[in-house]
C-alpha positions in Angstrom: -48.4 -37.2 -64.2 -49.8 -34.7 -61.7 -48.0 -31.0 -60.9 -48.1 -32.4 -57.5 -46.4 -35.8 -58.0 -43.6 -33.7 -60.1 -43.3 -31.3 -57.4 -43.0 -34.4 -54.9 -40.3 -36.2 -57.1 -38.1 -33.0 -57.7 -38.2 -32.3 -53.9 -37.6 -36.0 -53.2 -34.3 -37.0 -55.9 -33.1 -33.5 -55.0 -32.6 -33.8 -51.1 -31.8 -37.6 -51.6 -29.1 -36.7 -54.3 -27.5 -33.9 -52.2 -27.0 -36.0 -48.8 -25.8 -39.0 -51.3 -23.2 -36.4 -53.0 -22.2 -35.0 -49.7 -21.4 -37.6 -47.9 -19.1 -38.6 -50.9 -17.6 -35.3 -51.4 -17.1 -34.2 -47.8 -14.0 -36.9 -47.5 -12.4 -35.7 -50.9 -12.4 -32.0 -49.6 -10.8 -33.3 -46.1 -8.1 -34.7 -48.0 -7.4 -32.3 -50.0 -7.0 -30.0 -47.5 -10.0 -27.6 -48.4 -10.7 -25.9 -45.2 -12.1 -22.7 -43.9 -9.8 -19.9 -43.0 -11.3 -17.9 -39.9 -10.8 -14.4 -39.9 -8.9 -13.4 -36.6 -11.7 -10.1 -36.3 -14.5 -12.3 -36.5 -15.8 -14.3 -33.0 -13.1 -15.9 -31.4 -15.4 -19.2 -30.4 -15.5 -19.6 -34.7 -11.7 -20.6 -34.3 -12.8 -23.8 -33.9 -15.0 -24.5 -36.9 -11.1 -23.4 -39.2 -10.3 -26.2 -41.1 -14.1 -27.6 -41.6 -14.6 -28.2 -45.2 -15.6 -25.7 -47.8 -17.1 -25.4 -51.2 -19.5 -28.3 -50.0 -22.2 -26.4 -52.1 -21.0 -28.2 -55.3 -23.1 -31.5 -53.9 -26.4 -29.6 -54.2 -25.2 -27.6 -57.5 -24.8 -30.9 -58.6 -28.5 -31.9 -57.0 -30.2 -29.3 -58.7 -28.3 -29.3 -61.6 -30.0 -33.3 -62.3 -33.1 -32.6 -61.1 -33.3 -29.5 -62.7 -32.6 -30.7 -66.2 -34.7 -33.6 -65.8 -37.8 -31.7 -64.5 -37.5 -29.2 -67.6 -37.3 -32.0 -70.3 -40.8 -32.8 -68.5 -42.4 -30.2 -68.7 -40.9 -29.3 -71.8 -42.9 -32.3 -73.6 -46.0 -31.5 -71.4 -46.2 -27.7 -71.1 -44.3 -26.4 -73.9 -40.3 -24.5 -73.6 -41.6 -21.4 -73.8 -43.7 -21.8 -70.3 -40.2 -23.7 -69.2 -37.4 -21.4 -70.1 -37.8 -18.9 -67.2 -36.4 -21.6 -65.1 -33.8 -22.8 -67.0 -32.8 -19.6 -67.2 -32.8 -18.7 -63.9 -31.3 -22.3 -62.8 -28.3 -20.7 -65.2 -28.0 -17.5 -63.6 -27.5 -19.6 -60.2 -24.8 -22.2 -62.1 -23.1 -18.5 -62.9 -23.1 -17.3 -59.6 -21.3 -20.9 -58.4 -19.5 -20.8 -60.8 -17.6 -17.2 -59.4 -18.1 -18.3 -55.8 -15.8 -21.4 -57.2 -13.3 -19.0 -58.3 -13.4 -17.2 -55.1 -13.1 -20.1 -53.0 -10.3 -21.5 -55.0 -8.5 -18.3 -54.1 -9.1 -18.4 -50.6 -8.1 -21.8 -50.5 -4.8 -21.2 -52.5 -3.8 -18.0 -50.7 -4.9 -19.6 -47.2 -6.9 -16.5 -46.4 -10.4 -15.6 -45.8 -10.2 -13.2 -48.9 -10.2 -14.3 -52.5 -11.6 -12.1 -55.6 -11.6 -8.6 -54.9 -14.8 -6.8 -54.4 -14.4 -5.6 -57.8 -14.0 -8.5 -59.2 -16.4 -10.1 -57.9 -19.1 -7.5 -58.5 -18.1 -7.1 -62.3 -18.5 -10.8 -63.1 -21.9 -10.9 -61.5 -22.6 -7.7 -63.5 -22.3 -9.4 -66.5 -24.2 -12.8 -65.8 -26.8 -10.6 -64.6 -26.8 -8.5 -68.1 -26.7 -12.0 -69.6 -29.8 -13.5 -67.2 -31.7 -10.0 -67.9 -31.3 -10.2 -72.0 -32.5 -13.8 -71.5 -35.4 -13.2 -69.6 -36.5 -9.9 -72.2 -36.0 -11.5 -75.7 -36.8 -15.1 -74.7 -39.7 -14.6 -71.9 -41.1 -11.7 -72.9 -40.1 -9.9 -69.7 -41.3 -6.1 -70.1 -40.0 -2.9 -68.7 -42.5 -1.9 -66.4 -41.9 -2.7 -62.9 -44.8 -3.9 -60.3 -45.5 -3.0 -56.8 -46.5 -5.6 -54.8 -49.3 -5.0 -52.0 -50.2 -1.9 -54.1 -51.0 -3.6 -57.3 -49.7 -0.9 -59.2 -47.0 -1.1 -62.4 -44.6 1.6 -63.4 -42.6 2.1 -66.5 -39.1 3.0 -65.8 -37.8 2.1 -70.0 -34.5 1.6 -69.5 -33.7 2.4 -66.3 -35.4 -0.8 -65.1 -32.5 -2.6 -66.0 -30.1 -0.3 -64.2 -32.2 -1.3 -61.3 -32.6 -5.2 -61.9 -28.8 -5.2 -62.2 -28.6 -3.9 -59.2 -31.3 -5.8 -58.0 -29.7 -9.3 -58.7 -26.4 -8.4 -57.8 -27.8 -7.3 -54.4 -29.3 -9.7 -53.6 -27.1 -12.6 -54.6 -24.4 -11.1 -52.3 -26.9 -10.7 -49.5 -27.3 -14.5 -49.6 -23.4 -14.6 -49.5 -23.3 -12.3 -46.3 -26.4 -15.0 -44.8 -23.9 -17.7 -44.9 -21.8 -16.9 -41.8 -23.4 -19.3 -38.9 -23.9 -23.2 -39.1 -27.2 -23.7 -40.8 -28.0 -20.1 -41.5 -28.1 -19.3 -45.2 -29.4 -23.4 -46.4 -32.1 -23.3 -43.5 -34.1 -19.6 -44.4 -33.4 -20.1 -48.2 -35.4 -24.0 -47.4 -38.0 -21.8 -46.2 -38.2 -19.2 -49.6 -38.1 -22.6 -51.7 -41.4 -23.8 -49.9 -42.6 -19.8 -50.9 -42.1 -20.5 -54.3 -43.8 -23.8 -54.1 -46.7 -22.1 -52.7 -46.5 -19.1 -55.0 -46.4 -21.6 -58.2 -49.7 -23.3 -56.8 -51.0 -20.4 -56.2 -50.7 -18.1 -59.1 -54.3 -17.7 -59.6 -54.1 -19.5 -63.1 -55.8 -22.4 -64.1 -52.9 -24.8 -64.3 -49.7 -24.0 -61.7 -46.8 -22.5 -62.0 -44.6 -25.5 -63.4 -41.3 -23.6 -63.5 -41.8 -22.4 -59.6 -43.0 -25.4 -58.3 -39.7 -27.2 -60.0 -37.5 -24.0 -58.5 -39.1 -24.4 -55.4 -38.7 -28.3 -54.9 -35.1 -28.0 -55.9 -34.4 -25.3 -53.6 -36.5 -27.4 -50.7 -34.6 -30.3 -51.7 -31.0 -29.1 -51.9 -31.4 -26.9 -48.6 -32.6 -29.9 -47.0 -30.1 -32.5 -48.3 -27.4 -29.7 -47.1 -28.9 -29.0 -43.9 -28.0 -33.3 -43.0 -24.2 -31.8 -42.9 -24.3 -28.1 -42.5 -26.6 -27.9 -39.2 -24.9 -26.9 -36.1 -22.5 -28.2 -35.5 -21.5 -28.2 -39.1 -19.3 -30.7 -41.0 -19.2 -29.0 -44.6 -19.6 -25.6 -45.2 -21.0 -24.8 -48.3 -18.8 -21.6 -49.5 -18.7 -19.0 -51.9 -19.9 -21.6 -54.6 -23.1 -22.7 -52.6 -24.0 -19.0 -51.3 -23.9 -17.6 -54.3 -25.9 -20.4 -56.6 -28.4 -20.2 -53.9 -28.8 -16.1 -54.3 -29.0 -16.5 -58.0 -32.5 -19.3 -57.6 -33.6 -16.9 -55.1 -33.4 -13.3 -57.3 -34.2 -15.4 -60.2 -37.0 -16.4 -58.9 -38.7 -13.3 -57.9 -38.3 -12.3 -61.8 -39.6 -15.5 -62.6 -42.9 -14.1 -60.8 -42.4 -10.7 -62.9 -42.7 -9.5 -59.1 -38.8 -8.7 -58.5 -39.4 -6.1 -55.7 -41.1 -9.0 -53.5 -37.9 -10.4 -53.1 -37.4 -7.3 -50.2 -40.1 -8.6 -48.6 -39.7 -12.6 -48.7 -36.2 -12.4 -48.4 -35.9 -9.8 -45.4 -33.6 -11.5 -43.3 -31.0 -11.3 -46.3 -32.3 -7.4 -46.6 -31.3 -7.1 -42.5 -27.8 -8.8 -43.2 -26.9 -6.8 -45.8 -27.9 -3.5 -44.1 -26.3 -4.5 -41.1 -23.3 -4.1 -42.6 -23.9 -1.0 -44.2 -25.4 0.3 -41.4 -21.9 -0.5 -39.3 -19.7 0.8 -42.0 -21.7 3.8 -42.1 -21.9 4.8 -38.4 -18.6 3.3 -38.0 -16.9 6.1 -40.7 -19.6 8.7 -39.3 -18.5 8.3 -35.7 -14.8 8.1 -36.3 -14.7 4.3 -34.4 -17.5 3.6 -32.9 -19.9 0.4 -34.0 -23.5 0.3 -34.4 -23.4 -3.2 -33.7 -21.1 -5.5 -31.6 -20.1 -7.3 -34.8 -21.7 -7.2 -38.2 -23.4 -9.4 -40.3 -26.0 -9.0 -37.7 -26.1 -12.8 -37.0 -22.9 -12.4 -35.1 -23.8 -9.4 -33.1 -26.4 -12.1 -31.5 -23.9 -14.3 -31.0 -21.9 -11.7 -28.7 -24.9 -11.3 -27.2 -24.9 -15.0 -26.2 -27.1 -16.0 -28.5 -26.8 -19.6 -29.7 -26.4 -20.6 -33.3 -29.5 -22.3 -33.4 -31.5 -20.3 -32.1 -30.1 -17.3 -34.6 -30.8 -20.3 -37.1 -34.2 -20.9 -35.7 -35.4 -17.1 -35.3 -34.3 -16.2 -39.0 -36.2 -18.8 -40.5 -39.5 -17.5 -38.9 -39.2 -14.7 -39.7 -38.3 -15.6 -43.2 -41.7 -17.6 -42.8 -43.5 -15.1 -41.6 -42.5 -12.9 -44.1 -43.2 -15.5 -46.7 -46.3 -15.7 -45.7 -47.4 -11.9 -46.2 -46.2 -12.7 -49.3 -48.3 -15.2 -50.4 -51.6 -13.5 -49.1 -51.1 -9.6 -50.4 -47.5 -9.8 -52.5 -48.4 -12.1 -55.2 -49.1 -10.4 -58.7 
């Protein structure tokens, strides 16, 4: 069986397997009472959405989870688990990240607030299934300590310290997919676009066969973004939580590792860079100027929306820029 009718199938049971599992699971969280909470700070237009379903990410956890497994027992028996590993591990390190997005949505959900684990808590637990997803990645991969620069071509060793900085690193950017997810069909629809990346990066690794473990993270994320996007497009009927956000950012950090091109991520992933720095940004001006805001609101998806920007078109002008960012990638960022 051909790389390309794999990558085809993945893509295929994934999306098919997240619309079927949504549309099952989308009644059981209704009845169970497991809606979203609206802050009363954030736009006053998003009262409306408060009571839509949550944690809706578990159908395409689920999704990817299937697929997942049964793409690496493939490839296992055709390429060898050594070449497979770096996606099992990094489909892991997302299955953690849901995993503690469950927890926090739980207690949301049970406190009836917008606020579950503290920041603390949140951060430590990612801490550690980053250490865990790092000591994988080293002993079983082969990962080194020598970190590349893409569009320069250049590596530098930083010993230890490089895993101060992929700590950081993952942990970033998992929560910067976390602060994506504020608008109908935000976070699934730029993260569909950095699956068809990784697609494109595994064919295109400049080896003689592909990348099997990025074409099989790519498809998934393709797939499961897709499936979601049936549901979660404006105007949403699941959102996808904590639990969805957060297994996404763990396929998309993984996968830059995967590549042994981490930093790329920045690049790839910018409109997750320009959320997060939004809000540090705001918080920063907001302490420096004793009161005033940077921004009308922050993430900076909703300061377009008091700007009268639409939710689809927010939608619409992240994911081309996330494509067109993508796209530098793949012509000068690859390694």
């Amino acid at each position: 069986m051909s790389y390309k009718i794999v990558f085809i199938l993945a893509l295929v049971c994934t999306f098919i397997l997240t619309v079927l599992i949504s549309r099952k699971l989308i009644p059981i969280l209704k009845s169970r009472k497991m809606g979203q909470t609206i802050l009363d700070i954030g736009p006053r237009w998003h009262k409306s959405k408060e009571g839509t379903p949550t944690m809706g990410g578990f159908a395409f956890i689920i999704a990817a989870v299937i697929t997942g497994i049964a793409g690496s027992v493939y490839f296992v028996l055709t390429d060898g688990i050594r070449t497979t590993l770096p996606f099992v591990f990094t489909l892991a390190l997302g299955v953690a990240g849901g995993l503690i997005g469950c927890i926090d949505d739980a207690a949301k959900l049970r406190k009836k607030q917008n606020e579950g684990l503290t920041a603390k808590q949140k951060f430590l637990l990612q801490l550690i299934v980053a250490a865990l997803y790092l000591v994988g990645m080293t002993l079983v991969c082969g990962n080194n300590t020598a970190l590349y620069i893409p569009f320069v071509g250049v590596e530098i060793e930083l010993g230890i310290f490089y895993y101060v900085f992929a700590m950081l690193l993952l942990t970033g950017i998992i929560n910067s997919v976390n602060l994506t997810d504020g608008i109908d069909g935000l976070a699934s629809g730029v993260t569909l676009i950095v699956g068809v990346f990784f697609a494109a990066a595994g064919f295109l690794n400049g080896q003689a066969e592909p990348d099997s473990g990025l074409l099989l993270l790519g498809s998934i994320i393709m797939g499961a973004c897709g499936g979601f996007l049936v549901y979660n497009f404006y105007p949403a009927r699941v959102f996808m939580g904590d639990t969805g956000s957060l297994f996404l950012g763990g396929l998309v950090v993984g996968g830059s590792f995967m590549m042994k091109n981490p930093l790329l991520v920045v690049v790839f992933g910018i409109v997750y860079i320009i959320e997060t720095a939004s809000v540090m940004l705001q918080v920063l001006y907001f302490k420096l100027t004793h009161g005033k805001r940077l921004f009308l609101m922050a993430p900076i998806h909703h300061h377009f929306e008091k700007k009268g920007w639409s939710e689809v078109k927010i939608v619409f002008a992240a994911s081309g820029i996330t494509a067109a960012a993508a796209a530098v990638s793949l012509l000068f960022g690859l390694h």
